[in-house]
CHARMM-style PDB file with segment names, atoms N, HN, CA, C and O in Angstrom:
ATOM      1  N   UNK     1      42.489  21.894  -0.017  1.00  0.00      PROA
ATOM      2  CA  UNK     1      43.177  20.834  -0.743  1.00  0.00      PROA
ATOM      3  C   UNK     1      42.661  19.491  -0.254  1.00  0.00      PROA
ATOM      4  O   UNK     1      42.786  19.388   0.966  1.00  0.00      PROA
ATOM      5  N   UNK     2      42.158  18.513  -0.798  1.00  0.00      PROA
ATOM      6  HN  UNK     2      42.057  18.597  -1.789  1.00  0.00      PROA
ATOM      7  CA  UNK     2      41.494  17.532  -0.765  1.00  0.00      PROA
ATOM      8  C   UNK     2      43.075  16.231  -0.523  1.00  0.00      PROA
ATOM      9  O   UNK     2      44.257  16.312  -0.857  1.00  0.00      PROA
ATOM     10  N   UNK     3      42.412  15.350   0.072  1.00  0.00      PROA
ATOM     11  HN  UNK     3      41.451  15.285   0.343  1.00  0.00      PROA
ATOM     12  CA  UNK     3      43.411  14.173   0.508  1.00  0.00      PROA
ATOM     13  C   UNK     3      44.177  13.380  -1.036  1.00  0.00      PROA
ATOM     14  O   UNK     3      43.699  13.313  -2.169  1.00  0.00      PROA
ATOM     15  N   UNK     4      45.030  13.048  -0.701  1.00  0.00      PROA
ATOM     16  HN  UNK     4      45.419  13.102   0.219  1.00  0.00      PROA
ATOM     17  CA  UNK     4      45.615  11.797  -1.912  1.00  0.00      PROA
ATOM     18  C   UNK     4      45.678  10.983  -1.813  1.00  0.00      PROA
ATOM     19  O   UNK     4      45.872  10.703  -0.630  1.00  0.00      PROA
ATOM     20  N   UNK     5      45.620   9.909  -2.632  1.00  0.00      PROA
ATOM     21  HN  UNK     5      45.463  10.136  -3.593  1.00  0.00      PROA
ATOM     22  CA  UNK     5      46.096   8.595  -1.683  1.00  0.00      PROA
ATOM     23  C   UNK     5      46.546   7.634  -3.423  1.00  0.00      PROA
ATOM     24  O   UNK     5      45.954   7.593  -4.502  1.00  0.00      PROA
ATOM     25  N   UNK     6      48.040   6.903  -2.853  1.00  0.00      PROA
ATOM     26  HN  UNK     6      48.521   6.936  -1.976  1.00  0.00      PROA
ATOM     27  CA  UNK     6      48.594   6.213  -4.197  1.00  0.00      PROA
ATOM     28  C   UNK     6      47.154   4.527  -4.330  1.00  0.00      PROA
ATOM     29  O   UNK     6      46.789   3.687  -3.507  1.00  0.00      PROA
ATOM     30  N   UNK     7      46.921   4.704  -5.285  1.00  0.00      PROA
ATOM     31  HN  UNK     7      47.218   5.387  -5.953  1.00  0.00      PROA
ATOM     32  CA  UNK     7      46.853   3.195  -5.858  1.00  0.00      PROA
ATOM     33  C   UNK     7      47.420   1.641  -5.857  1.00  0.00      PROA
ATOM     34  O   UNK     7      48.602   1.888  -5.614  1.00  0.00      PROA
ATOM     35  N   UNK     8      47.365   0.510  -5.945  1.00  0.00      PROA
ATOM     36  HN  UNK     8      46.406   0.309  -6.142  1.00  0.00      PROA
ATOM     37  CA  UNK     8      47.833  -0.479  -5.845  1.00  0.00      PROA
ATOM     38  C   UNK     8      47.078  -1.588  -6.293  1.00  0.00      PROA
ATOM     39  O   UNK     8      45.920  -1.797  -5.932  1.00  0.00      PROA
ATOM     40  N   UNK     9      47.812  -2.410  -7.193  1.00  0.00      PROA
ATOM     41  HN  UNK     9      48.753  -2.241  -7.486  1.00  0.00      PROA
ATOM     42  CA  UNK     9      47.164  -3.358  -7.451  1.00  0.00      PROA
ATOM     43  C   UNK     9      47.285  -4.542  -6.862  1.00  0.00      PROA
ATOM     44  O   UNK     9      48.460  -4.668  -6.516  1.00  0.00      PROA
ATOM     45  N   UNK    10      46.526  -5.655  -6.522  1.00  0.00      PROA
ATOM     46  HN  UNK    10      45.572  -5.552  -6.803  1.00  0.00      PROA
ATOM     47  CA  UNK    10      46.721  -6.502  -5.683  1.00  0.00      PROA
ATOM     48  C   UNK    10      47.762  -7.693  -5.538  1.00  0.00      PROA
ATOM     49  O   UNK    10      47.676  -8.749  -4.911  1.00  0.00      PROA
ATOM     50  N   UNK    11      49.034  -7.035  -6.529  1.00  0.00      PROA
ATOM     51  HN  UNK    11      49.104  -6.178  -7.038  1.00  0.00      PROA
ATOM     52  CA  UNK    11      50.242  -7.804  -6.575  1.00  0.00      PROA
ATOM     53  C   UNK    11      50.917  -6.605  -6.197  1.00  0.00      PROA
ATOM     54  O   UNK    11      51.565  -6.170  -7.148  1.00  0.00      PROA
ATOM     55  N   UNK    12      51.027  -5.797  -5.006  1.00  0.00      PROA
ATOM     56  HN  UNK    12      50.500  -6.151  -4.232  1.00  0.00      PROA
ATOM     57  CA  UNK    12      51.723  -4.479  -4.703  1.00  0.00      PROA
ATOM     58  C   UNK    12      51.904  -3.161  -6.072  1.00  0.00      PROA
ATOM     59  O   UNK    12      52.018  -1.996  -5.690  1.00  0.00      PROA
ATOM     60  N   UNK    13      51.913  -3.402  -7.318  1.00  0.00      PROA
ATOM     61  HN  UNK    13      51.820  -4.349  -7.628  1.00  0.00      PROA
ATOM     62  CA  UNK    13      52.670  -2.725  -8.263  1.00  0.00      PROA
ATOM     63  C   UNK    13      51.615  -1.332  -7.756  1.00  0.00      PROA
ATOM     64  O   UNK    13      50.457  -1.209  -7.357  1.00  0.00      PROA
ATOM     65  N   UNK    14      52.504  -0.637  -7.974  1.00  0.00      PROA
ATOM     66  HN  UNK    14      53.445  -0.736  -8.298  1.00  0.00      PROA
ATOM     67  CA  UNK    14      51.562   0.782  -7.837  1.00  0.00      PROA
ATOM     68  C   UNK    14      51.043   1.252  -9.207  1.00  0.00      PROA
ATOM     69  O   UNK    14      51.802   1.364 -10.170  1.00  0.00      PROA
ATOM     70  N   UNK    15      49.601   1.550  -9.271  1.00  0.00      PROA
ATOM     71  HN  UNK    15      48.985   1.460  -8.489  1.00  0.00      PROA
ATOM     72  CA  UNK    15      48.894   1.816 -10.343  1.00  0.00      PROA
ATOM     73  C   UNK    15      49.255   3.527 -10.482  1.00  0.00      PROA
ATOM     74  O   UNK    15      50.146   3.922 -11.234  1.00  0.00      PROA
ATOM     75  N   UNK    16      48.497   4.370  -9.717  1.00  0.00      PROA
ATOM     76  HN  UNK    16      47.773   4.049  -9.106  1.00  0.00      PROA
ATOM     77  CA  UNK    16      48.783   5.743  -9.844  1.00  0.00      PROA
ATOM     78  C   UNK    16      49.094   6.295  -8.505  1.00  0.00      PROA
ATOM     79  O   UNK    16      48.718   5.693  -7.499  1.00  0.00      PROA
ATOM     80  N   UNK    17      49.670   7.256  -8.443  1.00  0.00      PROA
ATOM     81  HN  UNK    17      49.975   7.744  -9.260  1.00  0.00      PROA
ATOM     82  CA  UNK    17      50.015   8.264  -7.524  1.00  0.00      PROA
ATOM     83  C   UNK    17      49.306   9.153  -7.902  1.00  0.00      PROA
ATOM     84  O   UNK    17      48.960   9.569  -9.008  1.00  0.00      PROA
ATOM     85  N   UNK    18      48.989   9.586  -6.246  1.00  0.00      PROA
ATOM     86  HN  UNK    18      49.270   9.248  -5.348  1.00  0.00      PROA
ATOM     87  CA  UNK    18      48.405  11.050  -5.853  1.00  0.00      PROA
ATOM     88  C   UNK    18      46.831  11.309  -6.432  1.00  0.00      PROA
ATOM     89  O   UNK    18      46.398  12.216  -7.143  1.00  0.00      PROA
ATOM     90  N   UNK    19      46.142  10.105  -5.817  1.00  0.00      PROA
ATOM     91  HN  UNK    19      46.494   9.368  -5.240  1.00  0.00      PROA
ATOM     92  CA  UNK    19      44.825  10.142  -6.716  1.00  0.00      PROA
ATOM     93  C   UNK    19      43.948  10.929  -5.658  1.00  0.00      PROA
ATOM     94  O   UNK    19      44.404  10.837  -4.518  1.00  0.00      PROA
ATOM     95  N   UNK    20      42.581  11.818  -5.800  1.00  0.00      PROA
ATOM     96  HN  UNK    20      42.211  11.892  -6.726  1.00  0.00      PROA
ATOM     97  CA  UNK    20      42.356  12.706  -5.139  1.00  0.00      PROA
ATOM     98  C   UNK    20      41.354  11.696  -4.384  1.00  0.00      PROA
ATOM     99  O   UNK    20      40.768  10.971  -5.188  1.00  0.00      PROA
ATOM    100  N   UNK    21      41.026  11.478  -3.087  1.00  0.00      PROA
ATOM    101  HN  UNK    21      41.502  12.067  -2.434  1.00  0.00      PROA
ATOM    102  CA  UNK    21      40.545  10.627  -2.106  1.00  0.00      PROA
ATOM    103  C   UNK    21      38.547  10.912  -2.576  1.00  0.00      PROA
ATOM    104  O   UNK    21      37.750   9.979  -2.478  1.00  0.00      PROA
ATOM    105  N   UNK    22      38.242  11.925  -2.912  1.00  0.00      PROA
ATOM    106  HN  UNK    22      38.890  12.683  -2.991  1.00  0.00      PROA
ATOM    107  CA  UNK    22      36.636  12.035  -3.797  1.00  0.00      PROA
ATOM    108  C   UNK    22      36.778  11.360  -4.889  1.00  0.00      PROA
ATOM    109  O   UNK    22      35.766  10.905  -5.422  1.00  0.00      PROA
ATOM    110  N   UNK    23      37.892  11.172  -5.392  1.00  0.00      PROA
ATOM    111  HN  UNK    23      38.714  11.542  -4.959  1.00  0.00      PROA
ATOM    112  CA  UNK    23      37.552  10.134  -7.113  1.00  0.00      PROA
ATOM    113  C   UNK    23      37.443   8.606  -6.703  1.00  0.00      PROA
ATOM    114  O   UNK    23      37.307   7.801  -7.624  1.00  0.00      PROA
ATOM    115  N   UNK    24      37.491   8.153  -5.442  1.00  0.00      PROA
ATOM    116  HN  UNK    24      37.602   8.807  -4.694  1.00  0.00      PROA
ATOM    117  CA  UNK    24      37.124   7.178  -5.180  1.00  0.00      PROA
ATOM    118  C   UNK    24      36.067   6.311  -4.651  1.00  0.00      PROA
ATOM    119  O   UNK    24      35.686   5.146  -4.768  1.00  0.00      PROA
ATOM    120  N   UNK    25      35.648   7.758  -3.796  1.00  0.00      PROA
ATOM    121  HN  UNK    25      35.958   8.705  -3.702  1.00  0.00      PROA
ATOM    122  CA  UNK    25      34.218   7.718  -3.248  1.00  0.00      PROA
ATOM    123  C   UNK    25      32.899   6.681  -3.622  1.00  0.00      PROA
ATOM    124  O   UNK    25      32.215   6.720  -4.645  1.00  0.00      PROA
ATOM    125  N   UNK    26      32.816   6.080  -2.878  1.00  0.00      PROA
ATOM    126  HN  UNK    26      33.371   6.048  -2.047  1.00  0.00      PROA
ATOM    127  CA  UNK    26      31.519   5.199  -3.712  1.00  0.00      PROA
ATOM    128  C   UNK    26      30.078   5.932  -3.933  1.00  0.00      PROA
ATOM    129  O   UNK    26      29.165   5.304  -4.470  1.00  0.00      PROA
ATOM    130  N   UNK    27      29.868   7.556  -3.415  1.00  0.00      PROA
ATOM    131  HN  UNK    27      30.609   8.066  -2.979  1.00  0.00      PROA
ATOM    132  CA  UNK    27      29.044   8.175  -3.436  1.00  0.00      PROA
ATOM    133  C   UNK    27      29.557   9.086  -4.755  1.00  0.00      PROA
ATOM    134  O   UNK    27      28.656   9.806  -5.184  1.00  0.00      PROA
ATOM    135  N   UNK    28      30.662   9.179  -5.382  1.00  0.00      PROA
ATOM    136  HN  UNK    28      31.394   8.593  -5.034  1.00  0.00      PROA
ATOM    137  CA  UNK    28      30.640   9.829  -7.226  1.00  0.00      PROA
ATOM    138  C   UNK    28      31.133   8.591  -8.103  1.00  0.00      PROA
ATOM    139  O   UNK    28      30.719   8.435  -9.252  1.00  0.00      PROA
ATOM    140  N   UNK    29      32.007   7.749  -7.524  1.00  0.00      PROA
ATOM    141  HN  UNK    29      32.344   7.876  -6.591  1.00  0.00      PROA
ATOM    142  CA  UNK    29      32.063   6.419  -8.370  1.00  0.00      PROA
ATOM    143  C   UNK    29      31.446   5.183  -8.337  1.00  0.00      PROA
ATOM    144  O   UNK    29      31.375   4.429  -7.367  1.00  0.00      PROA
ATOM    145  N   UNK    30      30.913   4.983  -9.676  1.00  0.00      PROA
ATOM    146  HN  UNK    30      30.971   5.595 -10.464  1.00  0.00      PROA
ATOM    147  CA  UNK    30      29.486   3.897  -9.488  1.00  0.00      PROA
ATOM    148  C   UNK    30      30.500   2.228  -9.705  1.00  0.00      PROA
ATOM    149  O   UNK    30      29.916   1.187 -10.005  1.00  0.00      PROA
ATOM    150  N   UNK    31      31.812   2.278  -9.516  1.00  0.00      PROA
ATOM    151  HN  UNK    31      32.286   3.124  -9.272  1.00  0.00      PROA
ATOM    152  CA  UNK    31      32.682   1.248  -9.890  1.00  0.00      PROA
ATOM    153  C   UNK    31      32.709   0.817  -8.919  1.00  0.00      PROA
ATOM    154  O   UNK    31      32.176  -0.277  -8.736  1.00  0.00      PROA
ATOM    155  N   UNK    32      33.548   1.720  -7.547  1.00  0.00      PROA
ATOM    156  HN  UNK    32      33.982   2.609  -7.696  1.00  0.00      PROA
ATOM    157  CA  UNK    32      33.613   1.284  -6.461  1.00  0.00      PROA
ATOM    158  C   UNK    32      32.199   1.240  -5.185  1.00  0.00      PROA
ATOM    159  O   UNK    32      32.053   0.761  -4.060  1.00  0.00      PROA
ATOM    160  N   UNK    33      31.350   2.046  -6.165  1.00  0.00      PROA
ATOM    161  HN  UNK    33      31.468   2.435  -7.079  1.00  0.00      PROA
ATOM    162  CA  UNK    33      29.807   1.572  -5.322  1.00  0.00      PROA
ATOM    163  C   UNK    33      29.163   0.348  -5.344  1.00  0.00      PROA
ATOM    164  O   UNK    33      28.464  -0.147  -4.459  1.00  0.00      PROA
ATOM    165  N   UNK    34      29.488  -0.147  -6.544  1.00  0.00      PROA
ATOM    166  HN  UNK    34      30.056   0.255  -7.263  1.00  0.00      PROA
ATOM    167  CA  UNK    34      29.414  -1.609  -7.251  1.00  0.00      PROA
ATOM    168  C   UNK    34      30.579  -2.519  -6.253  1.00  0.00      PROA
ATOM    169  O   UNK    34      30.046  -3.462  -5.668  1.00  0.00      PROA
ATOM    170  N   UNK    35      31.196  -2.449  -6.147  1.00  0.00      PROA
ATOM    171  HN  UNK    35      31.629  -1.684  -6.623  1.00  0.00      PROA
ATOM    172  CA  UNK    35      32.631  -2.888  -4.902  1.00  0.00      PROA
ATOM    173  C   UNK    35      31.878  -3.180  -3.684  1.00  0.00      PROA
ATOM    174  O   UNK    35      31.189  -4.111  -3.266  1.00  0.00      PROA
ATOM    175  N   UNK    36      32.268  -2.025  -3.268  1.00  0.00      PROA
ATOM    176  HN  UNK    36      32.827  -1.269  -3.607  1.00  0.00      PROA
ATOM    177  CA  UNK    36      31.428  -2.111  -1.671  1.00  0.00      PROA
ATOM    178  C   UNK    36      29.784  -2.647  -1.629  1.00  0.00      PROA
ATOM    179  O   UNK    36      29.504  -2.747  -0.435  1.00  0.00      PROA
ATOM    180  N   UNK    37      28.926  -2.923  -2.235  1.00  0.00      PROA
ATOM    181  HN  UNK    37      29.154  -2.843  -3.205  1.00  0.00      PROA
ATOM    182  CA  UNK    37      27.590  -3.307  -2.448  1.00  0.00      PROA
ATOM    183  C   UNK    37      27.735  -4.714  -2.425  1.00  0.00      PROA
ATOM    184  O   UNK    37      26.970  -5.351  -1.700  1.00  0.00      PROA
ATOM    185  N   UNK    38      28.746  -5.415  -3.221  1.00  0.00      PROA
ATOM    186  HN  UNK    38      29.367  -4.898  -3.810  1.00  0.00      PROA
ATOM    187  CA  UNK    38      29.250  -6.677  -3.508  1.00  0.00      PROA
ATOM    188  C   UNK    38      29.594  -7.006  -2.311  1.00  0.00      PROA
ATOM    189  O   UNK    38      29.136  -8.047  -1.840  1.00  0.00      PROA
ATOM    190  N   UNK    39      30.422  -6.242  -1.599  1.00  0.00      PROA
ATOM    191  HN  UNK    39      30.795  -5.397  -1.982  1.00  0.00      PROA
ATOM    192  CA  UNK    39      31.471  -7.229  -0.526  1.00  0.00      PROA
ATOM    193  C   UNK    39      30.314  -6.870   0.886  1.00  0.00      PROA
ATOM    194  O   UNK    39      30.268  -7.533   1.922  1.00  0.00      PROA
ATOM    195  N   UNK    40      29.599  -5.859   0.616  1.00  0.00      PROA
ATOM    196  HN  UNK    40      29.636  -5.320  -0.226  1.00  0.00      PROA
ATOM    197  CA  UNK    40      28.258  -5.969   2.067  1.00  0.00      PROA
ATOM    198  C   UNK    40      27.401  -6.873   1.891  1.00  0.00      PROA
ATOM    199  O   UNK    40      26.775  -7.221   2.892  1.00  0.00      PROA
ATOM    200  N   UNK    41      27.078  -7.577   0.516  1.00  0.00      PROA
ATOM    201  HN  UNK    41      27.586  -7.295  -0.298  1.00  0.00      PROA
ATOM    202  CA  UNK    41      26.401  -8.708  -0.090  1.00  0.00      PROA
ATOM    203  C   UNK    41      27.018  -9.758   0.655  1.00  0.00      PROA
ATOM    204  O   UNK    41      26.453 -10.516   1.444  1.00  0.00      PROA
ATOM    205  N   UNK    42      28.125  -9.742   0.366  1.00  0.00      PROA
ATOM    206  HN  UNK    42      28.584  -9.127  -0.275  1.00  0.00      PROA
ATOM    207  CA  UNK    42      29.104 -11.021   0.648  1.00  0.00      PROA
ATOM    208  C   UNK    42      29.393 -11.508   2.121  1.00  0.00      PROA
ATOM    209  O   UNK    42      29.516 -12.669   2.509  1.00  0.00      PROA
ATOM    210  N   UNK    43      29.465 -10.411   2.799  1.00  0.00      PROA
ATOM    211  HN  UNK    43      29.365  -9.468   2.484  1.00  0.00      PROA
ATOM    212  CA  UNK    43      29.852 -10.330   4.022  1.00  0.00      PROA
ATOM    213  C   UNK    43      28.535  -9.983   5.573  1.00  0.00      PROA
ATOM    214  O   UNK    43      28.488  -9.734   6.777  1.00  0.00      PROA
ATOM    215  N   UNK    44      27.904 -10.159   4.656  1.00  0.00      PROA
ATOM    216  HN  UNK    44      27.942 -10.361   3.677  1.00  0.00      PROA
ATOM    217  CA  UNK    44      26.491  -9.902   5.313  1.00  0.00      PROA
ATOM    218  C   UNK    44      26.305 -11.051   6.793  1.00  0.00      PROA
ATOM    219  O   UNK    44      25.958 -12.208   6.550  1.00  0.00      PROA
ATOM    220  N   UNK    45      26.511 -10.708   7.989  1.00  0.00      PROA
ATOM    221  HN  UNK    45      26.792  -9.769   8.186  1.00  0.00      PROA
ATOM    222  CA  UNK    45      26.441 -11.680   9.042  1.00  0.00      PROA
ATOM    223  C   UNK    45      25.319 -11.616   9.951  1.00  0.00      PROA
ATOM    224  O   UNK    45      25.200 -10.430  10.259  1.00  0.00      PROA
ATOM    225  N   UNK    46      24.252 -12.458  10.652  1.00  0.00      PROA
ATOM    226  HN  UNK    46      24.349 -13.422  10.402  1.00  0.00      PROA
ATOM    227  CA  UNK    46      23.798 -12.213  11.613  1.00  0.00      PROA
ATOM    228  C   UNK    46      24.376 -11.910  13.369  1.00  0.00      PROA
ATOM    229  O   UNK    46      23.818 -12.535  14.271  1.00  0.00      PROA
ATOM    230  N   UNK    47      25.382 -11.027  13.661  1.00  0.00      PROA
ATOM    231  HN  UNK    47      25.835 -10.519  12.928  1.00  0.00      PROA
ATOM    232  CA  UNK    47      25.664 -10.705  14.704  1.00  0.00      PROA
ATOM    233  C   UNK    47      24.994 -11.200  15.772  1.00  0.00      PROA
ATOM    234  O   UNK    47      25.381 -12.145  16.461  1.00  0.00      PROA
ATOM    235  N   UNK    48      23.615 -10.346  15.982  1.00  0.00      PROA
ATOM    236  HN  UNK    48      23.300  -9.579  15.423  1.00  0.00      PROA
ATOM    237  CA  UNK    48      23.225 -10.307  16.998  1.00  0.00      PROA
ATOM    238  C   UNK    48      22.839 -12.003  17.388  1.00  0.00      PROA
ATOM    239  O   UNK    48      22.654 -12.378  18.545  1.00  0.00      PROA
ATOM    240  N   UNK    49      22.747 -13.130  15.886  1.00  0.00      PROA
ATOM    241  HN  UNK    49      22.898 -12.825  14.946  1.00  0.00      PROA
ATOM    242  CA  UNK    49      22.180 -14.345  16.063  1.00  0.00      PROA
ATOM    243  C   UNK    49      23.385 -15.035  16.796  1.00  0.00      PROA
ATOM    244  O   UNK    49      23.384 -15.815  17.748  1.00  0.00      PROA
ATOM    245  N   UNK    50      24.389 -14.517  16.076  1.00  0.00      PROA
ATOM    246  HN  UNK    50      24.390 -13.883  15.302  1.00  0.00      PROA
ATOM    247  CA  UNK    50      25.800 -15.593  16.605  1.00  0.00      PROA
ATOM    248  C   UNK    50      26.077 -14.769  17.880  1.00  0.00      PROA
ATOM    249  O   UNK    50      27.290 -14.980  17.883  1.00  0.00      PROA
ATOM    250  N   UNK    51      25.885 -13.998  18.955  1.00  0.00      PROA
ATOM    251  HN  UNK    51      24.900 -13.826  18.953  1.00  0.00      PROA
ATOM    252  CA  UNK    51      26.036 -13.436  20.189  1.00  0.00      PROA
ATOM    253  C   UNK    51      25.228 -14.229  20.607  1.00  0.00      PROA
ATOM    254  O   UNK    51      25.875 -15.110  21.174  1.00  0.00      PROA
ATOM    255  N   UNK    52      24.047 -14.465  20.669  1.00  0.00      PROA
ATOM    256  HN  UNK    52      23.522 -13.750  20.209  1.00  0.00      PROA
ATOM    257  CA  UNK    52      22.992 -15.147  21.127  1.00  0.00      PROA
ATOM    258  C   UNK    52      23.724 -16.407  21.397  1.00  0.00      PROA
ATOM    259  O   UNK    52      24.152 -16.815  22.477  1.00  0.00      PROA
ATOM    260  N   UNK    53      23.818 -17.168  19.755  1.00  0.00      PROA
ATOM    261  HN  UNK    53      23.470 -16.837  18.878  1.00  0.00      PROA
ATOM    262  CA  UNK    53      24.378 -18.396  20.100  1.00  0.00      PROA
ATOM    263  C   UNK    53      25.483 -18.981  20.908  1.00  0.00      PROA
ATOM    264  O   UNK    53      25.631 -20.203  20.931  1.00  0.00      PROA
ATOM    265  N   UNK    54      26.249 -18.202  21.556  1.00  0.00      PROA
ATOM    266  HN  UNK    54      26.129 -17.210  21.537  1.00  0.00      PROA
ATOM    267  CA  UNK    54      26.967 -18.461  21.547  1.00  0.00      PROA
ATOM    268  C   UNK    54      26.985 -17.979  23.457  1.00  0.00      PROA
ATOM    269  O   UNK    54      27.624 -18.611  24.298  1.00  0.00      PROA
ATOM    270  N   UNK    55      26.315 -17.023  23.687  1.00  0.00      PROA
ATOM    271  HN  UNK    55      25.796 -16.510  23.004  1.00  0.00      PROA
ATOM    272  CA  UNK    55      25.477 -16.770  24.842  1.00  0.00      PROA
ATOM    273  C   UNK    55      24.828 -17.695  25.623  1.00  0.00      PROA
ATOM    274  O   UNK    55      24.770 -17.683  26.853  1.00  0.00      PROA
ATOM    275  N   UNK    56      24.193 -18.744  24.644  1.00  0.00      PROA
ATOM    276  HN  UNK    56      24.241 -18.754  23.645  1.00  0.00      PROA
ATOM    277  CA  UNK    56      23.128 -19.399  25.243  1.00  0.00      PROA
ATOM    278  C   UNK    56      24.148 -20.957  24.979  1.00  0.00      PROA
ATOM    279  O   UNK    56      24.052 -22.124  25.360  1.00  0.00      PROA
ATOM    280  N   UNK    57      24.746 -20.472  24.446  1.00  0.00      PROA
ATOM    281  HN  UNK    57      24.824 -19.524  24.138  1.00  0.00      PROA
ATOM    282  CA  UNK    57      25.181 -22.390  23.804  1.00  0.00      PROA
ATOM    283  C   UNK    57      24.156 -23.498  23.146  1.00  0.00      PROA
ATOM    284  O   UNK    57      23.970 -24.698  23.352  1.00  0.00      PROA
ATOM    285  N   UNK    58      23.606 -22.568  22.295  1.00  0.00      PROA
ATOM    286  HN  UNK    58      23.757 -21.593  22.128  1.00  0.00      PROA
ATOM    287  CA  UNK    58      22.029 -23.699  21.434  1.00  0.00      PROA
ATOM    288  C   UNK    58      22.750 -24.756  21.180  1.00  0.00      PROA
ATOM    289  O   UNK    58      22.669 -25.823  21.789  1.00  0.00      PROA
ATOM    290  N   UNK    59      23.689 -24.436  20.018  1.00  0.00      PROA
ATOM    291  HN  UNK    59      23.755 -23.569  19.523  1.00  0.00      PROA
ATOM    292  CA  UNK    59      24.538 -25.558  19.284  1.00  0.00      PROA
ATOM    293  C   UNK    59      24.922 -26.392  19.784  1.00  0.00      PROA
ATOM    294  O   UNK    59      24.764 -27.539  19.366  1.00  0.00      PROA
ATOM    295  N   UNK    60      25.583 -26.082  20.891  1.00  0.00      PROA
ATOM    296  HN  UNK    60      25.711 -25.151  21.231  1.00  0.00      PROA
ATOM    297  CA  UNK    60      26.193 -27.015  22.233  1.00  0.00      PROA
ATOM    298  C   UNK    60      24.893 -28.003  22.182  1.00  0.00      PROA
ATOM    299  O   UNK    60      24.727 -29.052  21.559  1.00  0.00      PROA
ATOM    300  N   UNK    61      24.153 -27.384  22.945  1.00  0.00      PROA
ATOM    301  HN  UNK    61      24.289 -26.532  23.451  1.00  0.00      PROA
ATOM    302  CA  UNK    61      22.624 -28.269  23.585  1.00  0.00      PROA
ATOM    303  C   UNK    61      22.376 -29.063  22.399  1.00  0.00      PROA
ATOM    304  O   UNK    61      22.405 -30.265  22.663  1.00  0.00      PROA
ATOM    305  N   UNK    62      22.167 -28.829  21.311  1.00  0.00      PROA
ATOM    306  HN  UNK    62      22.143 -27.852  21.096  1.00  0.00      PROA
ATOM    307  CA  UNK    62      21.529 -29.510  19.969  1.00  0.00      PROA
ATOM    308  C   UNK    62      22.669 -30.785  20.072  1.00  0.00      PROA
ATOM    309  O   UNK    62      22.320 -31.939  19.822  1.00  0.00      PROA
ATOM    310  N   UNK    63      23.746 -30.522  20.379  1.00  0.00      PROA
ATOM    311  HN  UNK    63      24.029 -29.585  20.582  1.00  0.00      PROA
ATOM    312  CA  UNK    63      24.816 -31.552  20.020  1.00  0.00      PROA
ATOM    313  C   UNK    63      24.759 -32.514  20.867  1.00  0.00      PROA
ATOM    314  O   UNK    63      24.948 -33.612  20.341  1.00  0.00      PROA
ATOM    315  N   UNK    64      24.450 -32.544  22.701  1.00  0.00      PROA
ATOM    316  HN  UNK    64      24.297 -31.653  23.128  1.00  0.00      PROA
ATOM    317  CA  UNK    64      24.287 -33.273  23.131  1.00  0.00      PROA
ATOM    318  C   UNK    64      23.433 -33.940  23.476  1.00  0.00      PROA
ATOM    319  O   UNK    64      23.618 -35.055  23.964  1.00  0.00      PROA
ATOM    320  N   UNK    65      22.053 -33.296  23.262  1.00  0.00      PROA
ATOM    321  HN  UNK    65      21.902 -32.391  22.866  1.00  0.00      PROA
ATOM    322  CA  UNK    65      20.819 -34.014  23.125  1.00  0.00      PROA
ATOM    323  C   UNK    65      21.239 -35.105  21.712  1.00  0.00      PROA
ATOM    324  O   UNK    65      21.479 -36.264  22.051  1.00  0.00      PROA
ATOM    325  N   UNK    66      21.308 -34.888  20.633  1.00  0.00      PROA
ATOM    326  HN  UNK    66      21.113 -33.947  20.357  1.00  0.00      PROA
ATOM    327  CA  UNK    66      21.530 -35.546  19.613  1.00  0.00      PROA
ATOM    328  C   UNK    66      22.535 -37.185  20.038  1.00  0.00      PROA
ATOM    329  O   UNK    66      22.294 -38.333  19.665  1.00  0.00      PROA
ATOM    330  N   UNK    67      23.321 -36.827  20.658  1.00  0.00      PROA
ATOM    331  HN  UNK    67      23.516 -35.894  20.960  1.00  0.00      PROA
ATOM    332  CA  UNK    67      24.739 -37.763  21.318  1.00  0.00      PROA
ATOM    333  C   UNK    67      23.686 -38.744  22.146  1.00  0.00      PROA
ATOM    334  O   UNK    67      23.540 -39.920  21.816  1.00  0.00      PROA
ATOM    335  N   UNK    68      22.916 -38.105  23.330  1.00  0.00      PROA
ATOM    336  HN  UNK    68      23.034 -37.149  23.599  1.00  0.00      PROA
ATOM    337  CA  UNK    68      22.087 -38.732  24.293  1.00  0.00      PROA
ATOM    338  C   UNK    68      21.429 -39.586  23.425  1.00  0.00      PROA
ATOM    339  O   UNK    68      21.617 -40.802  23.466  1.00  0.00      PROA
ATOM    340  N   UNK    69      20.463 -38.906  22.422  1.00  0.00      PROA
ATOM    341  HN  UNK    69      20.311 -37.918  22.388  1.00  0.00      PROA
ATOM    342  CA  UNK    69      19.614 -40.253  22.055  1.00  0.00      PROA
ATOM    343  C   UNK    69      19.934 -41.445  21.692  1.00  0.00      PROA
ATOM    344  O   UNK    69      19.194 -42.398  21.931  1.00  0.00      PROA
ATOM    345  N   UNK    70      21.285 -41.587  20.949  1.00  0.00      PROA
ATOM    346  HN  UNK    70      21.886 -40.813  20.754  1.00  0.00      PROA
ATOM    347  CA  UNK    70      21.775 -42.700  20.496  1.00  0.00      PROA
ATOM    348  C   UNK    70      22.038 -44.021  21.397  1.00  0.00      PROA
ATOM    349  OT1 UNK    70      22.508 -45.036  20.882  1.00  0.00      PROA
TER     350      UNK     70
END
């Protein structure tokens, strides 16, 4: 027996109950593959750049060299 899971629309109302957890799948539904593709588009970050930065304090340095010259 495969998982369920209720629906919801993004004002709480519940759309359907007991929907089977594979009909949602972004690997058989090309709706919600389209979803998740969008929001990894969207959400796309350089990690390892902002660890760095933030490691090293570039931004910092850029800011007070900039301050100094004036």
């Amino acid at each position: 027996m495969a998982d369920t899971v209720d629906l919801y629309s993004d004002r709480g109302a519940k759309l359907k109950s007991g929907v089977d957890i594979n009909a949602i799948s972004p690997m058989r539904n090309a709706a919600i593959k389209n979803i998740v593709t969008g929001i990894k588009r969207t959400a796309a970050v350089d990690l390892a750049g902002i660890e760095k930065t933030l490691a090293t304090s570039a931004i910092g340095a850029r800011v007070e060299r900039s301050l100094e010259e004036k």
